[in-house]
N, C-alpha and C positions, 0 to 999 in steps of 0.2 A: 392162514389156515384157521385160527379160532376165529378172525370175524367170521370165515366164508361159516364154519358151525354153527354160531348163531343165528343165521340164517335157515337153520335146518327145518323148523317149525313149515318156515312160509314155503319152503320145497316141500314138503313133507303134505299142508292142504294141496298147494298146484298140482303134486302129482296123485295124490289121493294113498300113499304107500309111507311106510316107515322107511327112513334110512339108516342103514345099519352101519355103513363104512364109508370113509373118504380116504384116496386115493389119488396125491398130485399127479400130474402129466406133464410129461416133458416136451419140448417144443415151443414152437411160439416165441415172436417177442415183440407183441403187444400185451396179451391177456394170460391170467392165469388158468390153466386149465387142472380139472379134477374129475374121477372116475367117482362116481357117487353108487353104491350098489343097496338095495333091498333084501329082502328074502328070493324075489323070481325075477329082479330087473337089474339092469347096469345104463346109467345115466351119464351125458357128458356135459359136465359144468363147467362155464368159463365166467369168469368176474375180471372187469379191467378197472383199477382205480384212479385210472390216468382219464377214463372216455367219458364221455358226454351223457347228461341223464337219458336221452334217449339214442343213444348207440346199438345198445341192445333191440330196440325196437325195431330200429331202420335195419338190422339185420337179418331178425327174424321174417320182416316184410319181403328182404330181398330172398332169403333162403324159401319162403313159400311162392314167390313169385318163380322163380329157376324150376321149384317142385311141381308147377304145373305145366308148365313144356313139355312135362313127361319125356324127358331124351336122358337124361342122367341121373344116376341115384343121389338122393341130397339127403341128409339126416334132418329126420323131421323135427319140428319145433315144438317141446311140451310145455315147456313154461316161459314166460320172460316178465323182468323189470328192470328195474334202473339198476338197479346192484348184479345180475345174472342174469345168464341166458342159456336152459338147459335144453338140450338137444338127445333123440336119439343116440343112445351109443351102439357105433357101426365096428362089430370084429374085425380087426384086419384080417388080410389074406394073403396067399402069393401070387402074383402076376403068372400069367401061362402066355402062352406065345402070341394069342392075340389081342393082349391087352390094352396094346399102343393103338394098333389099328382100330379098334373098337373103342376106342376112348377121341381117336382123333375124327371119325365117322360123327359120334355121339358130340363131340361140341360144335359140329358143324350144322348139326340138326339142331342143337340146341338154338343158332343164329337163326335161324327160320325162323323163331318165335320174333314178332314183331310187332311195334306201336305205332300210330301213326306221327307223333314226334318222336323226339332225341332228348333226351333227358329221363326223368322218371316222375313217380307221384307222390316223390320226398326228396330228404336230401340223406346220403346212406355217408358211408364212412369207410375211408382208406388208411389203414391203424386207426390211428385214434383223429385222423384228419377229416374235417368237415366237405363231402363232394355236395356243389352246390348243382341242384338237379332242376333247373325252373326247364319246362321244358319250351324246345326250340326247334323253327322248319328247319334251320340252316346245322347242318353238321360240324362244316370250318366255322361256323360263329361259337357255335354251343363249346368246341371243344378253346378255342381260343379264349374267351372269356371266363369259362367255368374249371378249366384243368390247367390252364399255362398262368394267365393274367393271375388267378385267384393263386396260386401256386409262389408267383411273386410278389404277393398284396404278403403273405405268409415269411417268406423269408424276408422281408422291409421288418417284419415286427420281432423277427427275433435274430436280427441284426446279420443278417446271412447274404444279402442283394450287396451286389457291386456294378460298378456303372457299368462294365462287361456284360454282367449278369440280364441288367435292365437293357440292354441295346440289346441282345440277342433274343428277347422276347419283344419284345416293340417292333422293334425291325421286321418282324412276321405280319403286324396285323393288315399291311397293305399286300401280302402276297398268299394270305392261307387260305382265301378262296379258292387259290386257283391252287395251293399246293392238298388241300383237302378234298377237293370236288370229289363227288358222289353222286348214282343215281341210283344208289340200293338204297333201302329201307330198312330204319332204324333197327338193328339185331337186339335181342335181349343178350346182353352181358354179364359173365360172370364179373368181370371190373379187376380183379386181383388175384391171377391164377398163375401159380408158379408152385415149380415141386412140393413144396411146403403148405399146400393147402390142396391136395390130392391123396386118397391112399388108392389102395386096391383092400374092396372089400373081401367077406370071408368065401361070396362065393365069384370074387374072380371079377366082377362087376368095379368100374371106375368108381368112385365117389368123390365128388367136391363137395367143398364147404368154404367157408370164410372169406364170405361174397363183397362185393364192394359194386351193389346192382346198379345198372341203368339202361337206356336205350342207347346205343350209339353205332360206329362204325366196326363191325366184327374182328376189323385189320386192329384196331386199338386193343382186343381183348385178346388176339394173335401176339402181338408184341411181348406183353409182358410174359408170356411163356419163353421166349428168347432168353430173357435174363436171369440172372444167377444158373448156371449152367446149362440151362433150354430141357428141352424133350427129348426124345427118342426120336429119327427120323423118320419113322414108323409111323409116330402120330402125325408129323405134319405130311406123309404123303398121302395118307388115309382122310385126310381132312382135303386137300389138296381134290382128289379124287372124288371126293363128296359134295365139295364144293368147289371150283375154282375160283381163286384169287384175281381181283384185277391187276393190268401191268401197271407196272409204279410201284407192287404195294412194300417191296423191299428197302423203296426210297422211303416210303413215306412210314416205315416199321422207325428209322431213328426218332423220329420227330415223337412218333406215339410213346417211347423207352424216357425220354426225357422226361415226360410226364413224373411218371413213378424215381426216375430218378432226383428229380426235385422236390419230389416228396419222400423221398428218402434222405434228402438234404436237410427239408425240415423238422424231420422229425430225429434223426439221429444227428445231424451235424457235418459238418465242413467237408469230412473224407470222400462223402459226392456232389460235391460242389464239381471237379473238373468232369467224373460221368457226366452229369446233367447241361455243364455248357458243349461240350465237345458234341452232345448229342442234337444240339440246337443250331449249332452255328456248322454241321456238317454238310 
């Protein structure tokens, strides 16, 4: 809390306003978060002293990228450096009854925003994990190389890979063409959407934040809603209904959860080491 004040000056030019109070926030467990307020404004500050000099950047880029789809409300970007990344502060709200449907409608629109590769025009960040974004025509190559391989190159170095480990992702690289095949077109992705990074704003409207962007297959950005306790059925029928899903995509929803769960391996430790094989080898 007193480094983040010392910091107050250089918020203080970026935003053009005095701060008058800080205010931690609870949640989160990558970054720290703080309500910063004014005399007429309320500000949302996060600092990670764990993340990379340009984490903040590659987020900001991804949060203005999502904010031009215009399909979801995204808290706009006021300031950013290497030390923080201050954002609009969005009131929460209460949910009304069509807030699932209306939220699962809206990231389905969201996927309609499209690029003509897979990848992105950086590389962004999943916690504080480096997502390698070169982009690529091929979908099963991009995700094979850049989210599983690069996933395993991570747990070799911080001592977490077992021969298990390494055969259940090798073993893939002769068949995720045909297990990834696609003839849709790269979606813009939120990357990291699960309860914990949605609220309901003050007036009722969805909001995401704390994006992990790229171009990729829509089913991959579907998945990780699934985990840690999923959505409302609501939203995946209204998503459903807004867009349908190809067949397969239920098979191919484990393969995409491994992802996240092997980086949940490396970044917290061993406890999803079996999530992430089981989710490989099923």
């Amino acid at each position: 809390m007193d480094r983040l004040k010392s910091w107050q000056q250089h918020l203080e030019v970026a935003l053009g306003t005095t701060i008058r109070t800080w205010r931690p926030l609870h949640g989160g467990c990558i970054a720290q978060a703080f309500l910063a307020e004014s005399a007429t404004d309320q500000f949302f500050v996060k600092h990670c002293p764990a993340g990379a000099p340009e984490m903040f950047a590659a987020e900001a880029a991804g949060l203005r990228t999502l904010a031009n789809s215009a399909t979801l409300r995204i808290p706009a970007v006021l300031a950013v450096s290497e030390a923080f990344l201050v954002l609009e502060y969005v009131e929460p709200g209460t949910p009304g009854p069509a807030f699932m449907p209306d939220f699962g409608a809206q990231f389905a629109a969201l996927h309609r925003a499209s690029a003509a590769k897979f990848g992105f025009t950086g590389d962004t960040f999943l916690g504080t994990t480096r997502q390698h974004n070169a982009e690529s025509a091929s979908w099963p190559e991009f995700f094979y190389e850049h989210r599983l391989v690069a996933q395993l190159q991570l747990a070799e170095q911080n001592h977490l890979a077992t021969p298990e480990l390494r055969h259940a992702i090798r073993s893939l690289e002769a068949r995720i063409a045909q297990l990834l095949a696609t003839d849709e077109p790269p979606a813009l992705l939120h990357g990291d959407l699960w309860s914990g990074n949605f609220l309901v704003a003050h007036d009722g409207a969805p909001c995401i934040f704390d994006p992990a962007v790229y171009y990729g297959s829509r089913e991959a950005d579907l998945a990780m809603t699934y985990l840690f306790g999923g959505f409302d059925s609501a939203f995946y029928d209204a998503y459903q209904e807004a867009w349908p899903l190809p067949d397969g995509h239920a098979r191919r929803r484990r393969l995409y959860e491994a992802y996240h769960m092997l980086n949940h391996l490396n970044l917290f430790g061993s406890s999803y080491y079996s999530a992430a094989l089981s989710r490989l080898t099923a």
